[in-house]
TORBA-694770 format. One record per residue (C-alpha): residue number from 1; x, y, z. Coordinates in steps of 0.25 Angstrom, whole numbers, plus 5000, padded with zeros to 4 digits. Layout:
N
ATOM;NUM;X;Y;Z .
...
end
This chain:
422
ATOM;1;5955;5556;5519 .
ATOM;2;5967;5565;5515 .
ATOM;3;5975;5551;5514 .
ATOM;4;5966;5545;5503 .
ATOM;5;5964;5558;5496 .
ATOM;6;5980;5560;5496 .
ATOM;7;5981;5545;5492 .
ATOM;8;5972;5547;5480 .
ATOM;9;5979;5559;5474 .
ATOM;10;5992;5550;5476 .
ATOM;11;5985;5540;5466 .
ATOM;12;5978;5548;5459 .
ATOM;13;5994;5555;5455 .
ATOM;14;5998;5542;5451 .
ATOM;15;5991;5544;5437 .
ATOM;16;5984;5534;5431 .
ATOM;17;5997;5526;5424 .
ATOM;18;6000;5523;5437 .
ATOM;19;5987;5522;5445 .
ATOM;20;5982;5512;5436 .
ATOM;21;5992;5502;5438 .
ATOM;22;5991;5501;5452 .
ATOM;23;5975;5500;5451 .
ATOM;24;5978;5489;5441 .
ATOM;25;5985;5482;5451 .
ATOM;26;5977;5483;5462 .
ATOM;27;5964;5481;5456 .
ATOM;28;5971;5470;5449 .
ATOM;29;5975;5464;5464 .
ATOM;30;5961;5465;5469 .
ATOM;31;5957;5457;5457 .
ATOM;32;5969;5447;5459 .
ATOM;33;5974;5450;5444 .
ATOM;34;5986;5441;5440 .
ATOM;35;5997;5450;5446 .
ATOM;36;6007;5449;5433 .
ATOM;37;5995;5453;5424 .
ATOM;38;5990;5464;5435 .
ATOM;39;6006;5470;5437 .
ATOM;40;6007;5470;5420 .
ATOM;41;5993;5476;5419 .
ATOM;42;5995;5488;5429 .
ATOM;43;6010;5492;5424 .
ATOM;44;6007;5490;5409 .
ATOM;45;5994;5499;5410 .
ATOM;46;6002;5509;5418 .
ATOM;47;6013;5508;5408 .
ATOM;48;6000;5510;5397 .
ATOM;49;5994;5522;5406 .
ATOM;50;6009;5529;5405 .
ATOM;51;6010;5525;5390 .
ATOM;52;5997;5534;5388 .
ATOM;53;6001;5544;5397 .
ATOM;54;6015;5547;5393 .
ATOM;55;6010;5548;5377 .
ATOM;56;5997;5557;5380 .
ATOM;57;6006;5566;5391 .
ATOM;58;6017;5569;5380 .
ATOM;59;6007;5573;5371 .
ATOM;60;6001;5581;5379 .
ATOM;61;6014;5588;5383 .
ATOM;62;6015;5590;5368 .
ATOM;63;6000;5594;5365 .
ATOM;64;5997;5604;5376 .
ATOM;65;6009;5613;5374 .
ATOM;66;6003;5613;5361 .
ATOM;67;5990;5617;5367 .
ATOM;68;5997;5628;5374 .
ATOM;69;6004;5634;5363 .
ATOM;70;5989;5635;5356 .
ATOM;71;5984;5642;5367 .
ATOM;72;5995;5652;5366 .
ATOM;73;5995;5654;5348 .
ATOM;74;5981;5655;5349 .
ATOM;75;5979;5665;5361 .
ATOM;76;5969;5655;5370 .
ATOM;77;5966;5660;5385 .
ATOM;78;5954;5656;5393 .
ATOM;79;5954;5659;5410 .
ATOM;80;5955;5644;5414 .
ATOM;81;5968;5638;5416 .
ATOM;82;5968;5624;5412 .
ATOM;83;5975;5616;5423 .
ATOM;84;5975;5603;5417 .
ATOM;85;5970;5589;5423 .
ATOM;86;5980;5586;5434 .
ATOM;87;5977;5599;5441 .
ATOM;88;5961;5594;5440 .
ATOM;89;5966;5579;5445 .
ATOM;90;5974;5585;5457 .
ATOM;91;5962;5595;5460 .
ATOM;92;5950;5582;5459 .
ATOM;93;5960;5571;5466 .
ATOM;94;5963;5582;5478 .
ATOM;95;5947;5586;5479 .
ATOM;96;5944;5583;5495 .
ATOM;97;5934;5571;5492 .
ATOM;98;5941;5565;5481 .
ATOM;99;5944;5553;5488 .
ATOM;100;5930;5549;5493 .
ATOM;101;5927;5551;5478 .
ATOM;102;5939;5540;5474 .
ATOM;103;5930;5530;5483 .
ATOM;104;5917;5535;5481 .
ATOM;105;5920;5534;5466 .
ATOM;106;5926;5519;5468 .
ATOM;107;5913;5514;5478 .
ATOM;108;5904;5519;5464 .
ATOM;109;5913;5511;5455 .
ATOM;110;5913;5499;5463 .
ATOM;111;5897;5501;5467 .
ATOM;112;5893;5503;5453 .
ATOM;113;5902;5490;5448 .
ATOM;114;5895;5481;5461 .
ATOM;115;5881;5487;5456 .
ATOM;116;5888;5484;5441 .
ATOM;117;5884;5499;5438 .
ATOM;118;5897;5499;5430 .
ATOM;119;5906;5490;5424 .
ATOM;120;5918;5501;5427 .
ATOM;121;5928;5496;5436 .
ATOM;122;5934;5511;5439 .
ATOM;123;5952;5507;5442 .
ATOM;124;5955;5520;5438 .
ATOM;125;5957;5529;5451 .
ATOM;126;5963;5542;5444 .
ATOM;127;5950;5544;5437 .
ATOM;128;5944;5545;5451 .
ATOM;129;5947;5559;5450 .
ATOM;130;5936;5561;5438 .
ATOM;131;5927;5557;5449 .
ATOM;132;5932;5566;5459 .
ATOM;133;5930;5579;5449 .
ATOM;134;5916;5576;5449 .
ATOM;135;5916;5576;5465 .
ATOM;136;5923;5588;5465 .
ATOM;137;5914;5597;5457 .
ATOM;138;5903;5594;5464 .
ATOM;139;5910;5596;5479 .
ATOM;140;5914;5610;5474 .
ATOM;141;5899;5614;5468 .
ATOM;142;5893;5607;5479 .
ATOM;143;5904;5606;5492 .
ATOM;144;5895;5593;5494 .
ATOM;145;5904;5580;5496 .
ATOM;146;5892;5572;5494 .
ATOM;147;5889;5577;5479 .
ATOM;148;5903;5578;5478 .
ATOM;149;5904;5561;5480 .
ATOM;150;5891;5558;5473 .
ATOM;151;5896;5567;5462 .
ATOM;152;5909;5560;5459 .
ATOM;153;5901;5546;5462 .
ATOM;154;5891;5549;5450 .
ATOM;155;5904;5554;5442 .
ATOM;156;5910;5540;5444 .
ATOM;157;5897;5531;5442 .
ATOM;158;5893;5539;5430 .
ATOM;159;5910;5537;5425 .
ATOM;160;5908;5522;5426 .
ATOM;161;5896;5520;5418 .
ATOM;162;5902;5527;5407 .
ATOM;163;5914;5519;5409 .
ATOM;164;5906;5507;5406 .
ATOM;165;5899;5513;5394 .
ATOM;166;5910;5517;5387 .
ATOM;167;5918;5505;5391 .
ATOM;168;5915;5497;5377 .
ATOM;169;5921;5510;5370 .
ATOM;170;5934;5508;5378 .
ATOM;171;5936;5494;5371 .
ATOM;172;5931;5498;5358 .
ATOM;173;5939;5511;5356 .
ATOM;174;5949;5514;5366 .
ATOM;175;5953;5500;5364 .
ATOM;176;5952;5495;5381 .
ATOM;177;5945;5483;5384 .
ATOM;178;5940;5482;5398 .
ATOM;179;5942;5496;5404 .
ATOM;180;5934;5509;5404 .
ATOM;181;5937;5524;5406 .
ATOM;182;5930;5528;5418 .
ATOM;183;5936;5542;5419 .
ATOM;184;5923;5552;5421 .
ATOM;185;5930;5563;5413 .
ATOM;186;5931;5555;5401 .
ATOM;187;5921;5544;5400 .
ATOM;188;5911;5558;5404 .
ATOM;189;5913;5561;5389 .
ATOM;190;5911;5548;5382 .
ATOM;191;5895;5551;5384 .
ATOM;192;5899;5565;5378 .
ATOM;193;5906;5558;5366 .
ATOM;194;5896;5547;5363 .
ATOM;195;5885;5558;5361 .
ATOM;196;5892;5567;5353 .
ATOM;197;5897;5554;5344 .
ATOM;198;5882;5552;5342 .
ATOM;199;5880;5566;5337 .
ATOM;200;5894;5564;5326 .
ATOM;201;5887;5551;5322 .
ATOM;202;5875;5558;5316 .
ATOM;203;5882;5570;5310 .
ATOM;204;5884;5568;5295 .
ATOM;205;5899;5564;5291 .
ATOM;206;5903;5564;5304 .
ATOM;207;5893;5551;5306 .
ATOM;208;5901;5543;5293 .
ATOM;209;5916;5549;5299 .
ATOM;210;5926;5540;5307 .
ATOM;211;5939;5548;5309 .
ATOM;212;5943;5537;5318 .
ATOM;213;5960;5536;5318 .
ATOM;214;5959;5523;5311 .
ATOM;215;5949;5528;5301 .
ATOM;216;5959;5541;5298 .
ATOM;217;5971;5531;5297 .
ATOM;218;5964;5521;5289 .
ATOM;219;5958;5533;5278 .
ATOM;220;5973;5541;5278 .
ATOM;221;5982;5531;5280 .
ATOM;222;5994;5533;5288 .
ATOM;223;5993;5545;5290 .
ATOM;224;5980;5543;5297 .
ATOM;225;5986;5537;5307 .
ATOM;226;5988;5539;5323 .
ATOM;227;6003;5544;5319 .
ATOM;228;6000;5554;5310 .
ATOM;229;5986;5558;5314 .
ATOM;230;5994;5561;5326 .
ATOM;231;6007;5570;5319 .
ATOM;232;5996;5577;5313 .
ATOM;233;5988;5581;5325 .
ATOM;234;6000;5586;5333 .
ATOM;235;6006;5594;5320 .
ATOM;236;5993;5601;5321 .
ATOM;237;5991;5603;5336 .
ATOM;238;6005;5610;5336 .
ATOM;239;6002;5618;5323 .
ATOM;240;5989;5623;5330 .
ATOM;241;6000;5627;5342 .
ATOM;242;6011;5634;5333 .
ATOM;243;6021;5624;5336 .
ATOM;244;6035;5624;5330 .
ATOM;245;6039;5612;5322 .
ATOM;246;6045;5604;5332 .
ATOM;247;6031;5606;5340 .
ATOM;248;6023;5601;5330 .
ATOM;249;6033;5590;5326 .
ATOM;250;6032;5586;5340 .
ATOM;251;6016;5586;5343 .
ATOM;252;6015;5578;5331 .
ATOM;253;6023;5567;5335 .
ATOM;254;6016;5566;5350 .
ATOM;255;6003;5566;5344 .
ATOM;256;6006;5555;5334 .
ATOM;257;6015;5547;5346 .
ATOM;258;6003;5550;5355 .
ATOM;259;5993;5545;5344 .
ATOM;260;6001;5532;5341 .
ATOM;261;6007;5529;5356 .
ATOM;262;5996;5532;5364 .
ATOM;263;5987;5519;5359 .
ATOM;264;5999;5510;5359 .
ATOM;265;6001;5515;5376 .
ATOM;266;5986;5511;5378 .
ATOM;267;5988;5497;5373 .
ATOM;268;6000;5496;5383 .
ATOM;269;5989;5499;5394 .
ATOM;270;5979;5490;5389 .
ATOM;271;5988;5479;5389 .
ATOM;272;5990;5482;5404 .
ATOM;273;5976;5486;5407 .
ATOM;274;5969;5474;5400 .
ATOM;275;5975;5461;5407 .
ATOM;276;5970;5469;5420 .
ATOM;277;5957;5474;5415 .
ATOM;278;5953;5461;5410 .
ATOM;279;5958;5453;5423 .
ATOM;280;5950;5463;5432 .
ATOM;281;5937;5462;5423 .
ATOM;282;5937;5445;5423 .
ATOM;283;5939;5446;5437 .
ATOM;284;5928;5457;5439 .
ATOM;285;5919;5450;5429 .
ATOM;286;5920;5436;5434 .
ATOM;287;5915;5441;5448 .
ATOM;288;5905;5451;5443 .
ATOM;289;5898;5444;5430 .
ATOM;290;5896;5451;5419 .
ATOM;291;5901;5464;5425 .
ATOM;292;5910;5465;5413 .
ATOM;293;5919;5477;5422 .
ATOM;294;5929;5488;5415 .
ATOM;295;5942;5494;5420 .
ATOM;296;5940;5509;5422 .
ATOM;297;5954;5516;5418 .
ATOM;298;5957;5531;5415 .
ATOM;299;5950;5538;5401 .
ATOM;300;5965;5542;5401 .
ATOM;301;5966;5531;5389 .
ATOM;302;5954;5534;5382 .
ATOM;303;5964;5545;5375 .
ATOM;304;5974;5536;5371 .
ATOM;305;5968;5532;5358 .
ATOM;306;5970;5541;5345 .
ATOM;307;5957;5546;5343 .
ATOM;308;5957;5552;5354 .
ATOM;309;5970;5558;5352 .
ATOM;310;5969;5562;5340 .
ATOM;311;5954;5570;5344 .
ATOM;312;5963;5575;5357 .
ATOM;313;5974;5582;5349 .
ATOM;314;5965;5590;5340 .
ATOM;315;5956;5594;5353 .
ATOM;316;5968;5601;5358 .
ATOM;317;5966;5614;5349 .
ATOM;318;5952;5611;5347 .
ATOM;319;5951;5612;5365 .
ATOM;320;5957;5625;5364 .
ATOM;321;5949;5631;5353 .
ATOM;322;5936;5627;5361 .
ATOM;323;5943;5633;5372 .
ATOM;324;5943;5646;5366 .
ATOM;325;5930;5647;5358 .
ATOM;326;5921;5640;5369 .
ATOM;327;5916;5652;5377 .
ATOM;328;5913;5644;5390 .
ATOM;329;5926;5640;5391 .
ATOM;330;5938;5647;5399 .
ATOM;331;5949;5635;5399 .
ATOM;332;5959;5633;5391 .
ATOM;333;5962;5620;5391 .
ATOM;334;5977;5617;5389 .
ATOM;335;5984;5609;5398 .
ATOM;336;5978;5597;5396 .
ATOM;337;5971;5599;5382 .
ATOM;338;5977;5588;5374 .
ATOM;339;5976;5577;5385 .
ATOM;340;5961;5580;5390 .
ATOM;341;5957;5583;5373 .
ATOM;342;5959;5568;5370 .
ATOM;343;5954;5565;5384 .
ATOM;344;5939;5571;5378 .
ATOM;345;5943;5566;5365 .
ATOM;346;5942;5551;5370 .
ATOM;347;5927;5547;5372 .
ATOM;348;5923;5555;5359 .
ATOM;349;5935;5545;5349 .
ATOM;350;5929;5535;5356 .
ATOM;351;5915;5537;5354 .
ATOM;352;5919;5539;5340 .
ATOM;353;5925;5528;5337 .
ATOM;354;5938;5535;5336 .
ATOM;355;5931;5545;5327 .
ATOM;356;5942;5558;5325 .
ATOM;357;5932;5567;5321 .
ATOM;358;5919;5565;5330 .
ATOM;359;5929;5563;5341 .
ATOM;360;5934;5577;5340 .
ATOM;361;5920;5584;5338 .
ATOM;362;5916;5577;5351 .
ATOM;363;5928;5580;5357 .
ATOM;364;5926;5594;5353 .
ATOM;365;5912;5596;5360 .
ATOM;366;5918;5587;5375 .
ATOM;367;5928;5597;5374 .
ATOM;368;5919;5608;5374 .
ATOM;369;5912;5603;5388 .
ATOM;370;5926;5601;5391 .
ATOM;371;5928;5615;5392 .
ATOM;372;5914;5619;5398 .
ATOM;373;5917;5611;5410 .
ATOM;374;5932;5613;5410 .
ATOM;375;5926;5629;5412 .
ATOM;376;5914;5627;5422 .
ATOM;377;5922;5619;5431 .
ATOM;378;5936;5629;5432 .
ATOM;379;5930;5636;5445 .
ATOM;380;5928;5622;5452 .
ATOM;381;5940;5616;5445 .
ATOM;382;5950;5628;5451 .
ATOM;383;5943;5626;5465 .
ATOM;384;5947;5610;5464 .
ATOM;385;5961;5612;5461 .
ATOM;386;5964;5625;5469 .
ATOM;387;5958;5614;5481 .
ATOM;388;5969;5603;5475 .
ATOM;389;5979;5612;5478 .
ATOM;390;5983;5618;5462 .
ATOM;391;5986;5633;5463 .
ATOM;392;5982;5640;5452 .
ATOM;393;5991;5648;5444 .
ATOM;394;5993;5663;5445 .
ATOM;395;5981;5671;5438 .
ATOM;396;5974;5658;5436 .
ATOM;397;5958;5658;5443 .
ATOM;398;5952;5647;5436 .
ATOM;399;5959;5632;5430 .
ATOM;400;5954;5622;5424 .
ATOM;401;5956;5610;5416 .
ATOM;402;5950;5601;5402 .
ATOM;403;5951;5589;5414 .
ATOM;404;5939;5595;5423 .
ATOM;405;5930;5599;5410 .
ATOM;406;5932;5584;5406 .
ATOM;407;5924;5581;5417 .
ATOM;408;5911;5580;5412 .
ATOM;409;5902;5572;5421 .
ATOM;410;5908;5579;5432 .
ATOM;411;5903;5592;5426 .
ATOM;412;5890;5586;5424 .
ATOM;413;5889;5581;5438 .
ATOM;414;5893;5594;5444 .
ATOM;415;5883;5601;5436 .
ATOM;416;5874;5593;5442 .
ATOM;417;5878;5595;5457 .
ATOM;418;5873;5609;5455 .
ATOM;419;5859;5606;5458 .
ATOM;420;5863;5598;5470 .
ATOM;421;5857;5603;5484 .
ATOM;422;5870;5611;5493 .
end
């Protein structure tokens, strides 16, 4: 067992930019793709998946320094140290049952696509790890292996049916014909979103408003573009930090590089992606008619359009505020604010229609809950990393990260593992 468990948290390091690719090829070999159109696929969406990366991770690198220096003008403490995502990947992918999840999580996939339960072909192995969160909340409330399996099993099959619901959003707004975002702690949110939209649609103004980035371009012009739109969000996240001119100079431009190149990166990876999709999907679909199958890939993309971007960089000091003023809460979120407030961004854009405004507002409230279950869950997310081998720093009792509060069905799912018999 310490074999497959070692095995997976060697793939699982690979990262999805490198991952992906070697799924795409040997999925595409079991479904006897043409090898030149299989071997283009895989690198070019790697090369896509690294595009995306490189461009979000320098602006991050610019951003959350930014963040920091906020914290430190404005005097922000709380007592949970924010630890960031990897620590809660490493912690999840090093839980003692993780890989009977990875296979339990496959068998429901493959079980609910034979019963044609779900149109979700799930080829994105990291997000496995979502699954395995929900597994390991319940192992530690309950010590109960079996909850802990039917736990991350309910997780999954949930996940894929609001893959397949939000599927037809994926074309029509994120622009990816054929492919789905089965990552639990994203699509979790998307029901989140819908609801809320629902509540915008009815308030006055707000009902008649479309601050989508083509409506703000096409009202002021050029300088409603991504390019600008993006200077001016960065002068104004590194005024809000103190920054000197070349601070400022400098977030301005990586915003506006990350507004304008980060779309162009996702049509290199839809050009790699789509020839294997749509090969995979006529061979699926021929043997299993009408099943009309989609490809699962990593919410990770769902960020990469300017909406999002553009809700994500104005969530940063909007996070920390909340963080402050909300009295349930006791993280301060820093390390991976910028990156995780366009993660919760994403589903609300979307289910906006690329709406600015009611994106934010709905971002808002998620972010909230964000924080609620970030706190509730510190006590059990220290326990799962100390268990994964990270050592806490000196003074430090209790950690945390925006990562663990993002998972929403997970939360859910424990909460309900407390009236199950010990």
């Amino acid at each position: 067992m310490q074999i497959v468990i070692d095995t997976l948290n060697y793939i699982a390091g690979l990262g999805p930019a490198i991952m992906m690719p070697i799924i795409i090829l040997i999925i595409g070999l079991i479904f006897r793709v043409k090898f030149q159109t299989l071997i283009k696929s895989a690198l070019t969406t790697g090369v896509g998946f690294l595009g995306v990366n490189l461009i979000i991770n320098q602006f991050v690198s610019v951003v959350g320094p930014l963040a920091q220096q906020m914290v430190v003008r404005f005097h922000l403490t709380t007592d949970i140290i924010d630890v960031g995502w990897p620590a809660r990947a490493a912690a999840t992918w090093s839980f003692n049952l993780a890989a009977i999840v990875v296979f339990v999580v496959l068998g429901v996939n493959i079980l609910m696509l034979v019963l044609k339960w779900t149109r979700c072909v799930m080829v994105d192995f990291w997000s496995y790890n979502h699954f395995i969160v929900s597994a390991g909340l319940v192992y530690a409330l309950t010590n109960n292996a079996i909850y802990a399996l039917i736990a991350a099993a309910l997780d999954a099959a949930i996940t894929f049916k609001l893959a397949d619901w939000t599927q037809p959003l994926c074309e029509k707004f994120f622009g990816l014909e054929g492919v789905s975002f089965p990552t639990s702690n994203s699509v979790c949110w998307a029901p989140v979103a819908w609801g809320l939209n629902k509540v915008w649609d009815k308030v006055p103004g707000l009902n008649k408003l479309h601050a989508s980035p083509s409506a703000i371009s096409k009202r002021f012009g050029i300088f409603g573009e991504p390019l600008f739109v993006g200077v001016v969000l960065g002068s104004l996240i590194a005024l809000l930090a103190g920054a000197p001119v070349k601070g400022i100079l400098s977030a301005a431009m990586y915003t506006a590089a990350t507004m304008v190149l980060t779309p162009k990166m996702m049509q290199v990876l839809m050009s790699g992606l789509m020839p294997f999709a749509e090969a995979v999907k006529g061979i699926l679909n021929t043997r299993f008619k009408g099943s009309n199958f989609h490809i699962g890939i990593d919410a990770a993309l769902t960020i990469a359009n300017e909406s999002a971007i553009a809700v994500g960089i104005l969530m940063v000091p909007i996070t920390l505020v909340l963080a402050v003023v909300l009295p349930y809460n006791r993280l301060l979120p820093i390390t991976d604010i910028a990156y995780q407030a366009m993660w919760l961004a994403a589903w609300p854009v979307a289910m906006s229609k690329g709406d600015v405004v009611k994106g934010l507002l709905s971002t808002v409230l998620i972010t909230m809950v964000m924080l609620f279950i970030a706190t509730t869950l510190a006590n059990i997310h220290t326990s799962m990393a100390i268990a994964g081998g990270f050592v806490l720093p000196e003074g430090v009792h209790l950690i945390s990260t925006e990562d663990m509060g993002t998972h929403l069905l997970a939360f859910l799912i424990w909460l309900f593992a407390h009236i199950l018999p010990r």
